[in-house]
N, C-alpha and C positions, 0 to 999 in steps of 0.2 A: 504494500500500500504506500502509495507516495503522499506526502504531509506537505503545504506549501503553507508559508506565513509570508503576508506581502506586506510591505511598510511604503504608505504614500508619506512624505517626506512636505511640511510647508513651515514656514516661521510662525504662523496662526494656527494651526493646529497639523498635531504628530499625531495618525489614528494608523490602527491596523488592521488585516482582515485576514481570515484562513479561511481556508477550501482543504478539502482533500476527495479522493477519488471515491470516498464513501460519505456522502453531504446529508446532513439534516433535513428530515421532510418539513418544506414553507406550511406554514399554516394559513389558510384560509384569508383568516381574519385574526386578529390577537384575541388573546384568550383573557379574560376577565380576571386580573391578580387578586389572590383574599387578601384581604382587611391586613392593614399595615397600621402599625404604631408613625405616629406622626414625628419625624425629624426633628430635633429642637435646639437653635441655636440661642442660649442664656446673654452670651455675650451683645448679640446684636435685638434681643427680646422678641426670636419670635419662634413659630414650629410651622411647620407644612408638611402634609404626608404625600410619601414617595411617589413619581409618576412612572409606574413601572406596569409591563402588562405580562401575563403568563406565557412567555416563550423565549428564547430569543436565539436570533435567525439573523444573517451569522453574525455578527460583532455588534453587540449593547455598551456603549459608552454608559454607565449607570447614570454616572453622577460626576459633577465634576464643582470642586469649591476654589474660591479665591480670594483670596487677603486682597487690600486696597494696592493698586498702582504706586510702585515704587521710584526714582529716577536712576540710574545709572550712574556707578560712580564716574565712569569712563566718560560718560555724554550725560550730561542731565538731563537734556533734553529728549532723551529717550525715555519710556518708563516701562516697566515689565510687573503683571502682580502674579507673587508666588502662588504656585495651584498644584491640587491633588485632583487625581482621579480615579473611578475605578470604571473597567474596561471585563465584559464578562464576555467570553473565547470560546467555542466549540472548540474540543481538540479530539482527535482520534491519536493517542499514544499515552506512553507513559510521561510522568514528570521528568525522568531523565533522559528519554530522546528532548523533550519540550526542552530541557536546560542544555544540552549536547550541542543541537543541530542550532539552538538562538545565542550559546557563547561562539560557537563558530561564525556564525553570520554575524555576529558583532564584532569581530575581531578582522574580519576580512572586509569590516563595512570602515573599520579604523578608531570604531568606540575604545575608548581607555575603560576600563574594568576597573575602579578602583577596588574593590572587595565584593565577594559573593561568598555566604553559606549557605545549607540547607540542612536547618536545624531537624525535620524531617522528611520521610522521602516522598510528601506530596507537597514540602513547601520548597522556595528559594527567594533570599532576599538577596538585592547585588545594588553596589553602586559605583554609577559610571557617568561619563563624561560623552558627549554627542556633539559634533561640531554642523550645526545647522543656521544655514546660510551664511555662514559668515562667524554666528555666533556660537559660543561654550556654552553649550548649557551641561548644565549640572542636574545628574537624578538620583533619585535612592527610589526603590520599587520593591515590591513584595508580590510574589504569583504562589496561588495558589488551586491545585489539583484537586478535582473531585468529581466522580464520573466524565460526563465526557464534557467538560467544562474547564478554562483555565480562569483563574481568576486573576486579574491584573491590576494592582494600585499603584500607585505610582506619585510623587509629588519631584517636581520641577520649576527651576530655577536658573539664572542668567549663574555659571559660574563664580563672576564677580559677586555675587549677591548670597553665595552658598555659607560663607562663615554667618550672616546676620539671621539666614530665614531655615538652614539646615538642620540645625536640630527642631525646629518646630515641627516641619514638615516630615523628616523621619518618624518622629513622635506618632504623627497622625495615621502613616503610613501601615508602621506597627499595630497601629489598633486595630488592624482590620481582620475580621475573622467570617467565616462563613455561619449559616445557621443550618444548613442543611435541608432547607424546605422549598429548594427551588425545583419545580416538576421535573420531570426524566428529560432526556433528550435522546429521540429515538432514530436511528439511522438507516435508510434505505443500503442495503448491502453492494457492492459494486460488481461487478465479473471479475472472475478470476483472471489474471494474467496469465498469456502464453508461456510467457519467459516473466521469471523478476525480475523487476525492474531496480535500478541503482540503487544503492544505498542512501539513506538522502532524502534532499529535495535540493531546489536554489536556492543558494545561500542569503538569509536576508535577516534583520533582528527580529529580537521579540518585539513586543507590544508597546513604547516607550514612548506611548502615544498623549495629543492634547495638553502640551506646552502652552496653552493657549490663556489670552488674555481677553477681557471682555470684548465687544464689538467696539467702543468706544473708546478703548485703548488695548491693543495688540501688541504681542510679547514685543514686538520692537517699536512702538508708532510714535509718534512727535506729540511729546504732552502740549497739554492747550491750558495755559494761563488761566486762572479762577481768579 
């Protein structure tokens, strides 16, 4: 079975998609999600519950948070606001091809790897360096495996900016856990191959997706005087 992860590449948002030669049956229509505990953020006084529907087919950006626009120490006149996300992945394999064949495609895409563990064998946290458009960004990320699902959080930052907003954004990152009560994801089986096919896929990263800043100010845009 061949695995492809493909990474569209923009200074406004980093997203990813996978395919593989055994794909998810589309559903219809979205499937009605049960009753969700409402979000709540203390700090800013408010909560809203989740906008999530019962499937997903193939790459769910969940959710994606941002602290206020920051300026650059380098240009002030740029501004960038630190952001998490979580990014939910159809995968057909194990978490060690998923970490194998996306250190390799990371390495050969020229990301810097500052550290990876996998404190167990369906997690991996890693953090690395991404030279996109021009610019360092900076990420720290946690995936994690469960059925045929990767899970992808992720928070991101201009590298310049990683000693003032890095541990916060780690912090957030770590927090994230599964619950277990996301429906099955059921797969139409493929044909068998004449011959097997290479070991592999194309080499491309993980998920290091939604660097992204609001519409109104994007990870690189020209701040506007208040």
């Amino acid at each position: 079975m061949r695995n492809y992860l493909v990474l569209f590449f923009s200074l406004a948002a980093l997203s990813s998609t996978f395919a593989a030669d055994s794909a998810p049956v589309a559903a219809s229509s979205p499937a009605p999600a049960p009753a969700a505990s409402p979000i709540v953020f203390p700090n800013y006084g408010f909560r809203i519950n989740p906008l999530e529907v019962g499937s997903v087919y193939p790459v769910t950006p969940a959710i994606q948070m941002y602290l206020p626009a920051v300026p650059l120490p380098s240009n002030r006149q740029l501004t960038f606001s630190p952001n998490v996300f979580v990014q939910v992945q159809p995968f057909v394999g194990t978490m060690k091809e998923y970490i194998d064949q996306s250190t390799k495609s990371m390495q050969d895409a020229g990301y810097i790897i500052r550290g990876q563990i996998s404190p167990s064998v369906d997690e991996w946290s890693l953090e690395y360096i991404a030279v996109v458009n021009g610019m360092a960004m900076h990420w720290y990320a946690k995936a994690v495996h469960s059925g045929y699902r990767i899970y992808y959080a992720a928070g991101g930052v201009p590298d310049e900016l990683w000693s003032a907003f890095g541990d916060p954004l780690k912090a957030c990152v770590n927090s994230f856990d599964i619950t277990g009560t996301a429906p099955e994801i059921k797969f139409t089986p493929a044909p068998a191959p004449v011959t097997a096919p290479p070991a592999g896929g194309p080499a491309t990263p993980p998920a290091p997706a939604a660097a992204t800043a609001p519409a109104a100010k994007s990870a690189a845009s020209t701040s506007s005087s208040k």
